[in-house]
C-alpha positions in Angstrom: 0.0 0.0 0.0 1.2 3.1 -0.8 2.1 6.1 1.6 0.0 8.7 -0.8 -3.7 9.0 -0.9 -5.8 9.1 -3.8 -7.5 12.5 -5.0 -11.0 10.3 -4.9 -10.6 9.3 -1.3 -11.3 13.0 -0.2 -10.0 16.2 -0.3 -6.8 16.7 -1.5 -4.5 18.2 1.1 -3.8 21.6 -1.4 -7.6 21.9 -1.1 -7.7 22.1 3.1 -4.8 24.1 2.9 -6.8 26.6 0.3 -10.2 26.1 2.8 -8.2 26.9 5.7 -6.6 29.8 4.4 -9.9 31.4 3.0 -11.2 31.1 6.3 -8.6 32.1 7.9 -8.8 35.8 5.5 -12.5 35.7 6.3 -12.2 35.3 9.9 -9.4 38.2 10.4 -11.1 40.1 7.9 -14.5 40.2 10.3 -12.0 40.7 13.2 -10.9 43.9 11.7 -14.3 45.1 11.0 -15.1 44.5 14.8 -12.4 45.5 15.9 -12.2 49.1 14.0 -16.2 49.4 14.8 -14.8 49.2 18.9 -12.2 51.5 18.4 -14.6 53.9 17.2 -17.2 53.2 20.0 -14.3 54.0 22.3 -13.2 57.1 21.2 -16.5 58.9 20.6 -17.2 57.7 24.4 -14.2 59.3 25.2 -14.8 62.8 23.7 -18.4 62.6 25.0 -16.3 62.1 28.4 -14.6 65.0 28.0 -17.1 67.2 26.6 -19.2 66.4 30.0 -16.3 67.8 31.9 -15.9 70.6 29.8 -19.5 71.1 30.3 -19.3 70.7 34.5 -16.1 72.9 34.7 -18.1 75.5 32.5 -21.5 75.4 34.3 -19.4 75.8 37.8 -17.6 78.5 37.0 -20.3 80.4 35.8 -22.5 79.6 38.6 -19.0 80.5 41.3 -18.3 83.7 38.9 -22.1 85.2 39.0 -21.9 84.3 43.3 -19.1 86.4 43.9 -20.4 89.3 41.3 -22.4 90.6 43.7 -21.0 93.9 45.1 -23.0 93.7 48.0 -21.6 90.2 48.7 -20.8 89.8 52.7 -17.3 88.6 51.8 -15.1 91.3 50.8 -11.0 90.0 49.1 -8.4 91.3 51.5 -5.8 93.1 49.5 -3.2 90.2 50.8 -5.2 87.9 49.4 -5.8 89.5 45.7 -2.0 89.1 45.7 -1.7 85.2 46.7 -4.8 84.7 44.1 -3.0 87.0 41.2 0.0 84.6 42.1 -2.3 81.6 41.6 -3.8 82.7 38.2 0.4 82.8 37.3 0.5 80.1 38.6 -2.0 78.2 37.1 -1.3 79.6 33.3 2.1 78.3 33.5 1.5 75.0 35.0 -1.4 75.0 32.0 1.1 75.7 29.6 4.0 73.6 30.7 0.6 70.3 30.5 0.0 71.2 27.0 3.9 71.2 26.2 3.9 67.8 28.3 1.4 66.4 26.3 2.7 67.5 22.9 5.4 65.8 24.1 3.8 62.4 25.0 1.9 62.9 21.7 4.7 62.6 19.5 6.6 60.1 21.6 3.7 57.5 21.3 2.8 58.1 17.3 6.8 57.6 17.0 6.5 54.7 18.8 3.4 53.1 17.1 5.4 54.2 13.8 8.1 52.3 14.7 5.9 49.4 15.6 4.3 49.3 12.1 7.6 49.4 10.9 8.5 46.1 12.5 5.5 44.5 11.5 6.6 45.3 7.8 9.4 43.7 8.2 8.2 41.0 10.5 6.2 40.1 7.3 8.6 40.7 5.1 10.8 38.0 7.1 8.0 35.5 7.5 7.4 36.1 3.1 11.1 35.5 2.8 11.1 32.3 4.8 8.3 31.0 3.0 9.8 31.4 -0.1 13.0 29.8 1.1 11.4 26.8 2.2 9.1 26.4 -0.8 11.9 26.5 -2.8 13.6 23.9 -0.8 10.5 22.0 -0.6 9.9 22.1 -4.7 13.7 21.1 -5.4 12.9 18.1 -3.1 9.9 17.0 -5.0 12.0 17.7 -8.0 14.4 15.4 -7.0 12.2 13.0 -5.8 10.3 12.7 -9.2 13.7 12.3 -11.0 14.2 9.1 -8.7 10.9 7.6 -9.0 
């Protein structure tokens, strides 16, 4: 008996392999469609996040601003004070604008980095296409070889 299989016993093992690797592209295909649809989901949750802090920070402010714009108000600003809170509105503008700088920073550190990760994948591809071909040509100079024989 020989060690090879007819084509009418079943399929033909270049036919799983061709199955498999349809479904396979199918399957990572819908993955990427689910997956994209969730990253979308994410993100407009997180700018309606922020947009309801914007909102709060907004409505407070207001609502603190037109309680102290009363000039009869019972609490009157010590001059000391006006100083310390000029000091604090410095204070706060700078630390503002030393955040935004921070997170310029951060920005372009992570796009670099996810960059550079798409870069490896590229070439892990590339590596994995090269090996393939390597081996299938190792792989068709066999059978080569072995037809000769036979």
């Amino acid at each position: 008996m020989s060690g090879r299989q007819k084509s009418t016993e079943g399929p033909s093992m270049s036919e799983i392999h061709d199955v498999l690797s349809e479904n396979y592209t199918k399957l990572s295909d819908e993955y990427a469609k689910a997956h994209q649809q969730h990253v979308k989901a994410i993100l407009d949750l997180q700018q309606q996040y922020l947009e309801s802090a914007k909102a709060t920070v907004k409505v407070a402010m207001s609502v603190h601003k037109e309680y102290h714009s009363n000039p009869n108000t019972q609490y009157s600003i010590p001059n000391i004070t006006k100083v310390r809170m000029e000091n604090m509105v410095e204070k706060s503008n700078e630390y503002t604008t030393n955040a935004i700088k921070w997170l310029n920073i951060q920005n372009q550190f992570l796009i670099r980095a996810i960059e550079a990760s798409k870069e490896y994948a590229k070439n892990y591809n590339s590596a994995v296409e090269i090996t393939a071909d390597y081996y299938t040509d190792i792989l068709k100079a066999r059978n080569a070889s072995l037809a000769k024989i036979q």
